[in-house]
Legacy VTK file of the C-alpha trace (Angstrom):
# vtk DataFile Version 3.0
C-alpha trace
ASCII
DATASET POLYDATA
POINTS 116 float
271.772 53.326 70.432
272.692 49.566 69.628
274.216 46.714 70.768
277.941 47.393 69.778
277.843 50.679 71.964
279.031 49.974 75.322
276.419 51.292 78.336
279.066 53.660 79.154
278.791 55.774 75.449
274.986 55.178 75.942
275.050 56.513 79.265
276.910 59.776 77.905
275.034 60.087 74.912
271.916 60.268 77.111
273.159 62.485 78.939
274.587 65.249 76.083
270.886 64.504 75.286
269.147 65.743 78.630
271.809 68.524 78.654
271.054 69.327 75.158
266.950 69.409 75.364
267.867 71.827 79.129
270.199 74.418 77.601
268.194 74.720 74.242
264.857 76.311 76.408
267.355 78.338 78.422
268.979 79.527 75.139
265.832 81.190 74.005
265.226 82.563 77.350
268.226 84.717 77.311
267.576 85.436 73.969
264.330 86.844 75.215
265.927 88.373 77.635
267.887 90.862 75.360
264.781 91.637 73.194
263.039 93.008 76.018
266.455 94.496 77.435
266.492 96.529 73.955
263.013 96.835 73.173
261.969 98.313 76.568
264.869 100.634 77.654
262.526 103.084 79.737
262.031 100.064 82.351
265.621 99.525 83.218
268.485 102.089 84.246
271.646 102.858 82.675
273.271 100.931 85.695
270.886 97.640 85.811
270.732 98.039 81.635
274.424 96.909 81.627
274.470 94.610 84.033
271.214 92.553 82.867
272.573 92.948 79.227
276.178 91.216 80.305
274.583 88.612 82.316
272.333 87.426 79.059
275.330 88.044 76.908
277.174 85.925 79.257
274.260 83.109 79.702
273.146 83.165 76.280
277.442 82.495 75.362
277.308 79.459 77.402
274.359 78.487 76.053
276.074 78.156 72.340
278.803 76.819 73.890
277.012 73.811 75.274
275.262 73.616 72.852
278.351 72.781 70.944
279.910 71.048 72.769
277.529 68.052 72.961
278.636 67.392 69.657
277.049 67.076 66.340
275.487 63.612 66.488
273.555 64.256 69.984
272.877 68.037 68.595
271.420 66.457 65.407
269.251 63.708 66.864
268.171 66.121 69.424
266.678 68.322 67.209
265.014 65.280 65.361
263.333 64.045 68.813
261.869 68.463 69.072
260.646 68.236 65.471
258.645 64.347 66.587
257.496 66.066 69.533
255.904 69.290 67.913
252.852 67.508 66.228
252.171 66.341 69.642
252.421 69.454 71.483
250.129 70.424 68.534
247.512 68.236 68.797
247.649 68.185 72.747
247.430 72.070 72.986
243.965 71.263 70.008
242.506 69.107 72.729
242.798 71.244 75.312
240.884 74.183 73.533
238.391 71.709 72.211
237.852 70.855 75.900
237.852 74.597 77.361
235.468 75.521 74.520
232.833 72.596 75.401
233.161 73.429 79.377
232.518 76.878 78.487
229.528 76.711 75.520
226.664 78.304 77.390
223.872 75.376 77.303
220.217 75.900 77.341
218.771 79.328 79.118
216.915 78.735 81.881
213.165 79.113 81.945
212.535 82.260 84.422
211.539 82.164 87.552
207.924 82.395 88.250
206.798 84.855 91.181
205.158 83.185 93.659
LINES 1 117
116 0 1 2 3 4 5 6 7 8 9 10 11 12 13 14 15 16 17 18 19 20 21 22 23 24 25 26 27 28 29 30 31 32 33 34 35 36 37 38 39 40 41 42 43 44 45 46 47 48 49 50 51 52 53 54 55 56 57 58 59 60 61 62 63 64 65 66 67 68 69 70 71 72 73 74 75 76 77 78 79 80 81 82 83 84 85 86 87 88 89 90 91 92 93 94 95 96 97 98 99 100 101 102 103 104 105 106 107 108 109 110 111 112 113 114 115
């Protein structure tokens, strides 16, 4: 993004961005979606089997596809922007259990209670 793009290319390029950062998320769901379709057969019948297996085919297709078709620059700087963002997430997700684990430290016990 510079000055000698016009705001219409910037617009799209944003845009195969946000599509890009969507569709990659949905991706792996579908993805996910087939492990447990063929890890777990005894949950699903031979009828629902097929269809839930063509549906993630199907979503998991146009995933790719889109994927694609945003083109190699936005594809490539996309996956530049997930790799900055992944020491973050780190180091967010570190706070957060440093928090929980101070919240939940017990403290000092209690004296008993003396019977009246």
């Amino acid at each position: 993004m510079n000055y000698n793009a016009g705001l219409v290319e910037q617009f799209t390029f944003i845009i195969l961005l946000a599509t890009l950062t969507t569709v990659i998320p949905y991706a792996y769901a579908t993805a996910a979606d087939l492990v447990l379709l063929a890890t777990d057969r005894a949950a699903f019948s031979g009828g629902r089997l097929a269809r839930d297996a063509v549906i993630a085919l199907l979503a998991f297709g146009y995933s790719v596809w889109a994927i694609a078709g945003a083109g190699y620059e936005v594809v490539y700087k996309g996956t530049l922007l997930i790799f900055a963002g992944m020491p973050v997430y780190a180091w967010l997700k570190y706070r957060d259990q440093r928090t929980a684990d101070r919240t939940t430290r017990p403290g000092k016990p209690e004296p008993p209670a003396q019977a009246a």
